[in-house]
N, CA, C and O atoms as a Maestro MAE file, in Angstrom:
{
 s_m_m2io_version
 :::
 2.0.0
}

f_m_ct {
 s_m_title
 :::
 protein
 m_atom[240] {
  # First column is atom index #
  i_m_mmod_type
  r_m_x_coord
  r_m_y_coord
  r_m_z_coord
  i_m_residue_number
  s_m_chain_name
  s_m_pdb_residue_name
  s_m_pdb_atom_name
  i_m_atomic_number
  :::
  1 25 25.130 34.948 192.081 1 A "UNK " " N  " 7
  2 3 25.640 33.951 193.009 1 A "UNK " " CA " 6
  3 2 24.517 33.575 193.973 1 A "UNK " " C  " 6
  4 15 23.899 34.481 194.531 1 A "UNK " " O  " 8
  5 25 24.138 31.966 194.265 2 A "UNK " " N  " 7
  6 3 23.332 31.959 195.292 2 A "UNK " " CA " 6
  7 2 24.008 31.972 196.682 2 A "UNK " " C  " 6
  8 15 25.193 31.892 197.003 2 A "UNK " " O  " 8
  9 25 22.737 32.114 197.491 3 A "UNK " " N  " 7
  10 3 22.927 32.527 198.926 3 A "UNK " " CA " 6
  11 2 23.280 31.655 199.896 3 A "UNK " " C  " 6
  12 15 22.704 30.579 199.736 3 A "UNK " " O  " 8
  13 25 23.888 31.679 200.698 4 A "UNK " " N  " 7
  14 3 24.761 30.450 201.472 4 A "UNK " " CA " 6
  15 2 23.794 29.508 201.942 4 A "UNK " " C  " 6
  16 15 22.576 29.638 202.061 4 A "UNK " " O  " 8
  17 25 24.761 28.250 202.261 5 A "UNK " " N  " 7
  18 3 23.974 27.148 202.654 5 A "UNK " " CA " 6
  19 2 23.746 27.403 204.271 5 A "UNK " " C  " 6
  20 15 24.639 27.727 205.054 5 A "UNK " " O  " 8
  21 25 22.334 27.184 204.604 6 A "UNK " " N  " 7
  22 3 22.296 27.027 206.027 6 A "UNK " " CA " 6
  23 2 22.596 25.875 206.771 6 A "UNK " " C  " 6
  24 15 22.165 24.739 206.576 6 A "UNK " " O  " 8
  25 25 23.476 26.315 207.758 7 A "UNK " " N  " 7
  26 3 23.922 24.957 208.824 7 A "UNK " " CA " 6
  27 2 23.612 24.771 209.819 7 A "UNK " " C  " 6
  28 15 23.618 25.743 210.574 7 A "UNK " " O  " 8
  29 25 23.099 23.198 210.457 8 A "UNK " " N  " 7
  30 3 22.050 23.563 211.514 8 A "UNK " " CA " 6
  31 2 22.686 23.057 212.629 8 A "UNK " " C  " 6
  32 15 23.786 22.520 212.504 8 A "UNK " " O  " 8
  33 25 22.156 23.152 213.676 9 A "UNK " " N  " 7
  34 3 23.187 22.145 214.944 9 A "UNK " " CA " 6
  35 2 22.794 21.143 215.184 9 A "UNK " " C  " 6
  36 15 21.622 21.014 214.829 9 A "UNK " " O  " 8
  37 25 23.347 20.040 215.788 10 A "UNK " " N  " 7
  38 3 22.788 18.803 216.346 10 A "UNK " " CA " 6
  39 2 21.776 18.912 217.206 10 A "UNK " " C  " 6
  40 15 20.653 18.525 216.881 10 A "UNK " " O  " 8
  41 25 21.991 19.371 218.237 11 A "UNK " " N  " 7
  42 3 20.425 19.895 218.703 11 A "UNK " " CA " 6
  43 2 19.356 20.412 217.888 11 A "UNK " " C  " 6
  44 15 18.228 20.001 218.158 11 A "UNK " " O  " 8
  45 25 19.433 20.886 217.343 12 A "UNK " " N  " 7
  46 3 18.295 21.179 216.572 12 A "UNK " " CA " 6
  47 2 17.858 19.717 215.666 12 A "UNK " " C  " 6
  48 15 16.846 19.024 215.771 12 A "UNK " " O  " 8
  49 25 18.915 19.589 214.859 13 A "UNK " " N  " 7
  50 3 18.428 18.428 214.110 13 A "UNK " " CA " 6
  51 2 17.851 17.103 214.908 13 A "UNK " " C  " 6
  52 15 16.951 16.419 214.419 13 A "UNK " " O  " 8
  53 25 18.531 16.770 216.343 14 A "UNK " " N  " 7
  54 3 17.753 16.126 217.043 14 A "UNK " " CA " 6
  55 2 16.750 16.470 217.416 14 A "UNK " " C  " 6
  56 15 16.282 15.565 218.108 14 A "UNK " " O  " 8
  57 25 15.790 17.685 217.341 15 A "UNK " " N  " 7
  58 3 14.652 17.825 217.939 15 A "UNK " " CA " 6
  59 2 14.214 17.646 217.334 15 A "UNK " " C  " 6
  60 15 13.145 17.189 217.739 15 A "UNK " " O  " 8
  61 25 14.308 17.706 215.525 16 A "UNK " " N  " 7
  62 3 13.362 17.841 214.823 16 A "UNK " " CA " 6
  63 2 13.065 16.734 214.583 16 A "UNK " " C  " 6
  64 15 11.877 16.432 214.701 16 A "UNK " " O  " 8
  65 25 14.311 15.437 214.037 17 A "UNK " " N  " 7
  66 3 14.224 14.240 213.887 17 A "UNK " " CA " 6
  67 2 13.257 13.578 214.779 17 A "UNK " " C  " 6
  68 15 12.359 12.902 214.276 17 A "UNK " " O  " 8
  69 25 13.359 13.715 216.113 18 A "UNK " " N  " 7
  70 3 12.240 13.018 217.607 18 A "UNK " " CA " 6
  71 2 11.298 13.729 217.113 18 A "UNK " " C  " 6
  72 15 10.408 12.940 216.796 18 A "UNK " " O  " 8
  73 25 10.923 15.025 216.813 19 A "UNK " " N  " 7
  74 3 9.464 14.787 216.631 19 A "UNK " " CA " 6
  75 2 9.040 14.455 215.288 19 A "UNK " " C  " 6
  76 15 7.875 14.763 215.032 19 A "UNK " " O  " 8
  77 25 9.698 13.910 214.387 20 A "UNK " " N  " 7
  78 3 9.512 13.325 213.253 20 A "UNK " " CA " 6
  79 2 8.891 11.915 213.396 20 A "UNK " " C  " 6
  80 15 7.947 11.374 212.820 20 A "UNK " " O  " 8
  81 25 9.985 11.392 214.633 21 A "UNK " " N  " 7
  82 3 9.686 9.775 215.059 21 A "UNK " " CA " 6
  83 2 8.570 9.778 215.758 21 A "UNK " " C  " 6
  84 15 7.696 9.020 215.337 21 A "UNK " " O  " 8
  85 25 8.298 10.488 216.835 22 A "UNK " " N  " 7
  86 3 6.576 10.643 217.226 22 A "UNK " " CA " 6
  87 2 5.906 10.313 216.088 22 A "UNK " " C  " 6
  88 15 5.504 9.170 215.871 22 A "UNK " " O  " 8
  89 25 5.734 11.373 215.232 23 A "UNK " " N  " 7
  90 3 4.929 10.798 214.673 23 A "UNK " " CA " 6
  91 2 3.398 11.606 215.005 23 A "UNK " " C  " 6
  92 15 2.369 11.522 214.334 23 A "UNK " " O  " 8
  93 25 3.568 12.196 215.940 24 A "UNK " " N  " 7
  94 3 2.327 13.700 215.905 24 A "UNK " " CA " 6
  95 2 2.332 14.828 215.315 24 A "UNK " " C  " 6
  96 15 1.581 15.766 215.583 24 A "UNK " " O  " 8
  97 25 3.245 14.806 214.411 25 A "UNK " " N  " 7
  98 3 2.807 16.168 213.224 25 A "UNK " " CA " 6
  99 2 3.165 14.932 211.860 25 A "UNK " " C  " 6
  100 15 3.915 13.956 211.889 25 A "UNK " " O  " 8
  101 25 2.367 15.415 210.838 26 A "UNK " " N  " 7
  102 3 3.292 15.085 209.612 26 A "UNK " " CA " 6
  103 2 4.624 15.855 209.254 26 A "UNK " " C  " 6
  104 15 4.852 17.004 209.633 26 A "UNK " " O  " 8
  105 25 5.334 15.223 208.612 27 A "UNK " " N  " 7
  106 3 6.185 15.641 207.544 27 A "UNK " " CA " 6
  107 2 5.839 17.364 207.274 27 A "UNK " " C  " 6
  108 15 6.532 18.212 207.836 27 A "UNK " " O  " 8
  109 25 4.933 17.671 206.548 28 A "UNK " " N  " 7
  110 3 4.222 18.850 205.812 28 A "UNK " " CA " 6
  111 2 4.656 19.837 207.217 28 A "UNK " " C  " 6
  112 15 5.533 20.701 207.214 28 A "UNK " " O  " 8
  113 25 3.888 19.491 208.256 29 A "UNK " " N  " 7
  114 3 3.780 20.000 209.731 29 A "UNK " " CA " 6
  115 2 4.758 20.577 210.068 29 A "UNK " " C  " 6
  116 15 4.899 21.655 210.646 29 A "UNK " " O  " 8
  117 25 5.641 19.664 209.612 30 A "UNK " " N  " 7
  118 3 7.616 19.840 211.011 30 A "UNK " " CA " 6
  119 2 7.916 20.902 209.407 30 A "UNK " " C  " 6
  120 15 8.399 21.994 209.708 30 A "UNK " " O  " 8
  121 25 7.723 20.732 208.029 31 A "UNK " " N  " 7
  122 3 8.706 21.400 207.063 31 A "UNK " " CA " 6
  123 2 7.978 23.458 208.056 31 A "UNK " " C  " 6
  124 15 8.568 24.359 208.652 31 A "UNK " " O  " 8
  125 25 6.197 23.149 207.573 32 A "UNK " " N  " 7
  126 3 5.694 24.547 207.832 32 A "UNK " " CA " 6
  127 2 6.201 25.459 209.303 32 A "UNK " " C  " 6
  128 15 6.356 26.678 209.377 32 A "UNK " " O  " 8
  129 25 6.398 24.399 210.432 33 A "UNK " " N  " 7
  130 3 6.909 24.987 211.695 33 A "UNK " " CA " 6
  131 2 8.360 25.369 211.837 33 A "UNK " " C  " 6
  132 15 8.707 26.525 212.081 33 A "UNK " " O  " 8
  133 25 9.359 24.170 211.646 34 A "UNK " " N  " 7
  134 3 10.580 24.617 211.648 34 A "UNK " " CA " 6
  135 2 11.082 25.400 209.712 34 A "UNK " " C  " 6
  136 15 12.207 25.883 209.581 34 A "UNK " " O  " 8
  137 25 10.588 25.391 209.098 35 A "UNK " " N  " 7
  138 3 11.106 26.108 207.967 35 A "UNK " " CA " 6
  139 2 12.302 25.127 206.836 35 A "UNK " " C  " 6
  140 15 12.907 25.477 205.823 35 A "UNK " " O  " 8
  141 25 12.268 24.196 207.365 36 A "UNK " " N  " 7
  142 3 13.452 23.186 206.915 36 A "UNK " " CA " 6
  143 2 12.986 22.409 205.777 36 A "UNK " " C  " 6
  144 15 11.855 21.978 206.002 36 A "UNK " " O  " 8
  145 25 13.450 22.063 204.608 37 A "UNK " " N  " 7
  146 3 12.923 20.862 203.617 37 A "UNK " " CA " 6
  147 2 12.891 19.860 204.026 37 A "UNK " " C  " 6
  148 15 13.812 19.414 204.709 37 A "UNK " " O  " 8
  149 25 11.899 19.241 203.758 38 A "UNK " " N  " 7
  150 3 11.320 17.591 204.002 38 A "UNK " " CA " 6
  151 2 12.745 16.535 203.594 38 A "UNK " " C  " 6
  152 15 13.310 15.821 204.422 38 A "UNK " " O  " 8
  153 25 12.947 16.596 202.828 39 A "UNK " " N  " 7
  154 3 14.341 16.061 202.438 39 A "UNK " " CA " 6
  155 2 15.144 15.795 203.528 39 A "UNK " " C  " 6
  156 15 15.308 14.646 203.935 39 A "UNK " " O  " 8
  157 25 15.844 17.113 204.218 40 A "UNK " " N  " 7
  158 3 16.166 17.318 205.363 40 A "UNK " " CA " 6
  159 2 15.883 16.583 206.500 40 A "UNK " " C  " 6
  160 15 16.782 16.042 207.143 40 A "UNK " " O  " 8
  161 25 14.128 16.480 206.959 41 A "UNK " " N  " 7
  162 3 14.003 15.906 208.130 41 A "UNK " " CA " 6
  163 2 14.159 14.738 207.762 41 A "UNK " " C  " 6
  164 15 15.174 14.321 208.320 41 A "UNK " " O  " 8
  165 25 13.578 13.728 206.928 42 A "UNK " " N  " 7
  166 3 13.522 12.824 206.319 42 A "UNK " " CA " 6
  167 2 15.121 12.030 206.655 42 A "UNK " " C  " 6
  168 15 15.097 10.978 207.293 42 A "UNK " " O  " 8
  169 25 16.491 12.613 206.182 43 A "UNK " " N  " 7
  170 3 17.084 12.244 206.378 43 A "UNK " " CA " 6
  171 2 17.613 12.393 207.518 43 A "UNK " " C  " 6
  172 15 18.537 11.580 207.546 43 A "UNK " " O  " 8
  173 25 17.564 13.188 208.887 44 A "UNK " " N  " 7
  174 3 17.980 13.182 210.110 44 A "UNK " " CA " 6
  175 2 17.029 12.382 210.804 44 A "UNK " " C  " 6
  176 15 17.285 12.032 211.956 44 A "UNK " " O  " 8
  177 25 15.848 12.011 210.194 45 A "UNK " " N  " 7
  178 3 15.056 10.762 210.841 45 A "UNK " " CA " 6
  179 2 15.630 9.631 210.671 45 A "UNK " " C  " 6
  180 15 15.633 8.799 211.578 45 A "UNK " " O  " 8
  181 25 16.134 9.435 209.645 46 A "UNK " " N  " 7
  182 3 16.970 8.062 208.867 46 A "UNK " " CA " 6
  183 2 18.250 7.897 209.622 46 A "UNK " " C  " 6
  184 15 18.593 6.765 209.961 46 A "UNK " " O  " 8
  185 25 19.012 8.983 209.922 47 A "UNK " " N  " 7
  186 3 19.993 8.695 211.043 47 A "UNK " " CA " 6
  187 2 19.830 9.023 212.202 47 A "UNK " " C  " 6
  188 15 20.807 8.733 212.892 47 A "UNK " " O  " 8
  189 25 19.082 9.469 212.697 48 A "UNK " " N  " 7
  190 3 18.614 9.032 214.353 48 A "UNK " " CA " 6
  191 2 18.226 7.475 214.524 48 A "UNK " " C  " 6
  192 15 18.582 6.809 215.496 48 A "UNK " " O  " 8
  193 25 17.453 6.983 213.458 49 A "UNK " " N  " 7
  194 3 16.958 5.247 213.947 49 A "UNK " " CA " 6
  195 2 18.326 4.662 213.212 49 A "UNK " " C  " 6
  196 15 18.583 3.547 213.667 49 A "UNK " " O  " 8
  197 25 19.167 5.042 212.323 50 A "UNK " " N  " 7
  198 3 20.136 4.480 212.264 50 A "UNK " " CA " 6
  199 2 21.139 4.652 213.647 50 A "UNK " " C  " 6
  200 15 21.423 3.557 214.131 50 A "UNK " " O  " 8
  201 25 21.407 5.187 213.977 51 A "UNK " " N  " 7
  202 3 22.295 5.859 214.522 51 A "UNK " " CA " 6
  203 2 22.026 5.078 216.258 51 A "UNK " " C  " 6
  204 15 22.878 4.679 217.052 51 A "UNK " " O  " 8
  205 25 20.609 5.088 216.370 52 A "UNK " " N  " 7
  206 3 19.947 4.265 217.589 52 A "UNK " " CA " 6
  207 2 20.595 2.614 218.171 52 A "UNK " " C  " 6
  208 15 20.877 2.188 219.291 52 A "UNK " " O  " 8
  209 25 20.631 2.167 217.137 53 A "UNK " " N  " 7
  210 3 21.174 0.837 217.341 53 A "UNK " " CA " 6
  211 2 22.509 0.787 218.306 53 A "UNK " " C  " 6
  212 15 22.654 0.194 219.375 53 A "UNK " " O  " 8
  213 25 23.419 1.595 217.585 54 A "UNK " " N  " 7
  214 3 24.855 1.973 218.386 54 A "UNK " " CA " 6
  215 2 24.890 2.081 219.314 54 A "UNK " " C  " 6
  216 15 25.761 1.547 220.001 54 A "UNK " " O  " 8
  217 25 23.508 3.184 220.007 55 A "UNK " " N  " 7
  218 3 23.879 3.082 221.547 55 A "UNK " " CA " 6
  219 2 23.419 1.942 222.335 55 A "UNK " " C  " 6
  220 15 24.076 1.697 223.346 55 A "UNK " " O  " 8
  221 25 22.251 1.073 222.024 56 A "UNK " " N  " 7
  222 3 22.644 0.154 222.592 56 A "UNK " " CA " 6
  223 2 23.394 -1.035 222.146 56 A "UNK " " C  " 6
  224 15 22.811 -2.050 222.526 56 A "UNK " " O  " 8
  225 25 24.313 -1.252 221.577 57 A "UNK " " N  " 7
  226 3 25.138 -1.957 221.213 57 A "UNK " " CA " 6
  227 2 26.615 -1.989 221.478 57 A "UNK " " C  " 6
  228 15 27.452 -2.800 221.083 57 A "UNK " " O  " 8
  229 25 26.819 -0.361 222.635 58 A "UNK " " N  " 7
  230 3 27.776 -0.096 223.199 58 A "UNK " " CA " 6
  231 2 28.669 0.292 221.730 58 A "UNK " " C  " 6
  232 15 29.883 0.185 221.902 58 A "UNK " " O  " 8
  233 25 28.408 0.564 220.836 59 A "UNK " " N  " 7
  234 3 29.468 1.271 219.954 59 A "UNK " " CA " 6
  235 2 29.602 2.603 219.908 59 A "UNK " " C  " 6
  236 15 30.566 3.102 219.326 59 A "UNK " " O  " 8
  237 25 28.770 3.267 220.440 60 A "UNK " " N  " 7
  238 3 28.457 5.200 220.688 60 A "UNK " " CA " 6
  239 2 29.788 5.560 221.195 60 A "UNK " " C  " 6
  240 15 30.041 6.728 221.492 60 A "UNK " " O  " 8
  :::
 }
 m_bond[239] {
  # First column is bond index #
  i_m_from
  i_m_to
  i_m_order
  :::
  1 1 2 1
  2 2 3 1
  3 3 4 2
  4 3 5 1
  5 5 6 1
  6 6 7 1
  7 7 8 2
  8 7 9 1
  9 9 10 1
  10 10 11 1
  11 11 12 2
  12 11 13 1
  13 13 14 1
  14 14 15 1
  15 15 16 2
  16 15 17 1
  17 17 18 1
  18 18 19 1
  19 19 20 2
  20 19 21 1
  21 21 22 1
  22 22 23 1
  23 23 24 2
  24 23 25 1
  25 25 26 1
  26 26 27 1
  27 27 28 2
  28 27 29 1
  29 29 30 1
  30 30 31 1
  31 31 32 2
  32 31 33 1
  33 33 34 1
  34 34 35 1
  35 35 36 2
  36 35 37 1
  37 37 38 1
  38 38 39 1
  39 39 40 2
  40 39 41 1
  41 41 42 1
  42 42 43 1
  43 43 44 2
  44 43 45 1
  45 45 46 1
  46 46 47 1
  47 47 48 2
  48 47 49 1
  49 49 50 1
  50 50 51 1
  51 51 52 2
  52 51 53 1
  53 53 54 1
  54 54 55 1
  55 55 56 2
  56 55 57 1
  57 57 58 1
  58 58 59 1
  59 59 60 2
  60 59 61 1
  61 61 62 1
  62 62 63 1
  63 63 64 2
  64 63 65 1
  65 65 66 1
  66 66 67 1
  67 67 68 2
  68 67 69 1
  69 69 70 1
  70 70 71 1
  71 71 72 2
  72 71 73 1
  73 73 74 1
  74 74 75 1
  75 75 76 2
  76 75 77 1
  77 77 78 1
  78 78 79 1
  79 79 80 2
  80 79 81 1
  81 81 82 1
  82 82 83 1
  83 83 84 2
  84 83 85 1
  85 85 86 1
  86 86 87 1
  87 87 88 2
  88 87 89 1
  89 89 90 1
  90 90 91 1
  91 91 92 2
  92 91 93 1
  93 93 94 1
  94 94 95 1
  95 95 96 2
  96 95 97 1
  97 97 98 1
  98 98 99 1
  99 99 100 2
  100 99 101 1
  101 101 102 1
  102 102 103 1
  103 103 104 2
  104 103 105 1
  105 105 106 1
  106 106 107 1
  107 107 108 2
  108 107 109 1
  109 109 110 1
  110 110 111 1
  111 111 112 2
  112 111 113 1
  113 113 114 1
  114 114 115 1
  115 115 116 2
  116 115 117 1
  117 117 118 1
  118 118 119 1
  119 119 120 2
  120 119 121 1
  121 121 122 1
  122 122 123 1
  123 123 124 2
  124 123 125 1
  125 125 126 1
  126 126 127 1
  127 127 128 2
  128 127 129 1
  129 129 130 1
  130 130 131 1
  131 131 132 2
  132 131 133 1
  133 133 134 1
  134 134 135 1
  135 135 136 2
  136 135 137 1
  137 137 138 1
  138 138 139 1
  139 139 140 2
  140 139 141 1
  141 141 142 1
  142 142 143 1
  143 143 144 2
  144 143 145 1
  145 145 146 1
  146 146 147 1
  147 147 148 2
  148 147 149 1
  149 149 150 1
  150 150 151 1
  151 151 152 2
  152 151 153 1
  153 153 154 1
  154 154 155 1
  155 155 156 2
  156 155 157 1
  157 157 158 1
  158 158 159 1
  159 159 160 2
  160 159 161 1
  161 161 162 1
  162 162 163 1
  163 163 164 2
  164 163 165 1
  165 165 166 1
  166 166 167 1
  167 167 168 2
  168 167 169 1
  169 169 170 1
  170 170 171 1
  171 171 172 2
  172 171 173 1
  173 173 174 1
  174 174 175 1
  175 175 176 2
  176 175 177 1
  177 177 178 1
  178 178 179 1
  179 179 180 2
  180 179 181 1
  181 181 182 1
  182 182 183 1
  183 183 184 2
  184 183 185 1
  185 185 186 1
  186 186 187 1
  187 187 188 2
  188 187 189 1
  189 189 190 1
  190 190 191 1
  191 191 192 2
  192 191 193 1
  193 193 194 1
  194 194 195 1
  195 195 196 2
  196 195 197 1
  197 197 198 1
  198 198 199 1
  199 199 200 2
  200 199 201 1
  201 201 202 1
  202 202 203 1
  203 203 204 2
  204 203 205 1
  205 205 206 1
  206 206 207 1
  207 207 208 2
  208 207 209 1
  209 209 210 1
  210 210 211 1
  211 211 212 2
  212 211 213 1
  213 213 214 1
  214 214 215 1
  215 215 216 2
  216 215 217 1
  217 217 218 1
  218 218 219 1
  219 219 220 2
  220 219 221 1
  221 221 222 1
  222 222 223 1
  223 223 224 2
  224 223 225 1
  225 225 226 1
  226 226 227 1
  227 227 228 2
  228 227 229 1
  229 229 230 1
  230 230 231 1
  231 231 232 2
  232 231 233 1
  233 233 234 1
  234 234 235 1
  235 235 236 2
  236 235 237 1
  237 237 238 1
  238 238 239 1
  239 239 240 2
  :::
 }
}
């Protein structure tokens, strides 16, 4: 049997995502520091700038 899925918190995934959007580490960088698959940040980057619009658009 494999080993459980890890679940992360919103805080976390927001930190990682912002420093994804910086843009001062690569990809490679944020997987080797926080331990997380690229996949992963990749897509909490994709919904943070998605997700961005809403608040100013008053839909948050």
């Amino acid at each position: 049997m494999a080993g459980k899925r890890k679940n992360y918190g919103a805080e976390f995934k927001a930190k990682v995502a912002l420093e994804a959007i910086r843009g001062e580490m690569t990809v490679a960088e944020l997987v080797a520091k926080h331990g997380v698959h690229q996949t992963l940040i990749n897509s909490w980057k994709r919904q943070a700038l998605e997700g961005m619009s809403g608040i100013f658009s008053g839909k948050a």
